[in-house]
N, C-alpha and C positions, 0 to 999 in steps of 0.2 A: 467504674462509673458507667450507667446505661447511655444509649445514644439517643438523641432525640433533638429535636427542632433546636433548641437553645444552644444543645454540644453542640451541633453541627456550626452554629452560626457563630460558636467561639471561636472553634477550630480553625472557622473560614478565614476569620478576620486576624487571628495566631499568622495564620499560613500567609495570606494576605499582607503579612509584613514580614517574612521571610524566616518563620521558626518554624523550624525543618523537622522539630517530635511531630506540632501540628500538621503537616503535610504528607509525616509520616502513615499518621492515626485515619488521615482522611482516605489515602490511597490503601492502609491497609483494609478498611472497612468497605470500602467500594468494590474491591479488586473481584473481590467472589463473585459478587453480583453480577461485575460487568462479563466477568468472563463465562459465566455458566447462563445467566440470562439474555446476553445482548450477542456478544462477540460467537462463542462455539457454535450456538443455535444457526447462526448465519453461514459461518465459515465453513463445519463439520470438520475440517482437520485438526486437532488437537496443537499441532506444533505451528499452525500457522496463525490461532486462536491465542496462543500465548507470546507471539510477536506481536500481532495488534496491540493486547492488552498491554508489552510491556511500552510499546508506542503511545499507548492512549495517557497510560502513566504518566509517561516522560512527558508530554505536550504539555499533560496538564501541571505537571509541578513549573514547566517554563512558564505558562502562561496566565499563570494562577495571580501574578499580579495586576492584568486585566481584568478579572475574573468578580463581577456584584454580585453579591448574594442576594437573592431576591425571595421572595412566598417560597418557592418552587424547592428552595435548596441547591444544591451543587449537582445532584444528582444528574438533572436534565440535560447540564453543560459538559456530565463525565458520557451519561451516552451519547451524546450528538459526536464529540470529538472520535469516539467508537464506532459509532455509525457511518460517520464521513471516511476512517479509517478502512475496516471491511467495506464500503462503497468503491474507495480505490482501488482496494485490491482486488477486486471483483473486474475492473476494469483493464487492468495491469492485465490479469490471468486471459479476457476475454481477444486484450489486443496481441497478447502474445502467443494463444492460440491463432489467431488467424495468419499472422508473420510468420509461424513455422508452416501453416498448412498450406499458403500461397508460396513459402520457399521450397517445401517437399512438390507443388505443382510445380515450379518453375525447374526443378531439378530431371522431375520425367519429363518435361519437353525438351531435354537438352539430347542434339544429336551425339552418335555414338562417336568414340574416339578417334581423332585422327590416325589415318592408318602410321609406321611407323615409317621413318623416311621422310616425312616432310621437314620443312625446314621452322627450326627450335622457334623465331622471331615471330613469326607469322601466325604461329598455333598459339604463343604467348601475347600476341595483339587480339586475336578473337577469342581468346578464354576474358581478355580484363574487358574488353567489349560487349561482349557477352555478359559477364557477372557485373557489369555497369549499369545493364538494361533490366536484369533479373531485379538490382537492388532499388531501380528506380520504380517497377514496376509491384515490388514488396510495398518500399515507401508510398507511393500514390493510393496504395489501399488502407494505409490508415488513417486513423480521426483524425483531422486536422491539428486540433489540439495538441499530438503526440511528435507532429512530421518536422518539428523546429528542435 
């Protein structure tokens, strides 16, 4: 059977009450598109382009019974879920790049080793001291949204 405005709007409303070929038919029919036209184009990593999508997937069959079928189709509501997906990971990537490069800064400012001989407690109160302030100092630099 070919696909078209009517399949899709059977399919939706199949799916829409939990018959799972439908849901099937809908994610297999979308899947290409989203991943070769929304998701990889964005992402460029192949393997992190096929998490999204299998993310975009799953969301949408959970939340498929929220889900009005309107003029538009399904479509619009498969890339947005896509779209907000590669958004976060873009975000993920960008805050966990700065974490590492403010933790590799905080690691060059650390004085050199205590010479040997000093006493075990003392070196162990300014190392956790220390790594207290580095970690407050990480945290304070990210997004607000992230530091909870």
């Amino acid at each position: 059977m070919s696909w078209d405005a009517a399949r899709e709007r059977e399919l939706c409303g199949a799916a829409s009450r939990g018959d799972r070929e439908a849901l099937r038919a809908l994610c297999t029919y979308f899947a290409d598109p989203l991943f070769a036209g929304v998701i990889l184009p964005r992402v460029g990593d192949r393997a992190d382009a096929e998490d999204i999508l299998r993310e975009t997937l799953l969301r949408a069959v959970q939340g498929f019974g929220t889900f009005h079928y309107g003029a538009a189709g399904v479509w619009p509501w498969l890339r947005r879920i896509a779209m907000n997906l590669v958004v976060d990971r873009a975000r993920r990537k960008r805050t966990r790049e700065r974490t590492e490069e403010a933790y590799e800064a905080e690691v060059r400012a650390l004085p050199p080793n205590v010479a040997a001989g000093a006493e075990a407690e003392l070196i162990a109160a300014e190392e956790r001291a220390l790594g207290e302030r580095q970690l407050r100092a990480a945290l304070s630099r990210l997004n607000e949204r992230y530091r909870h």
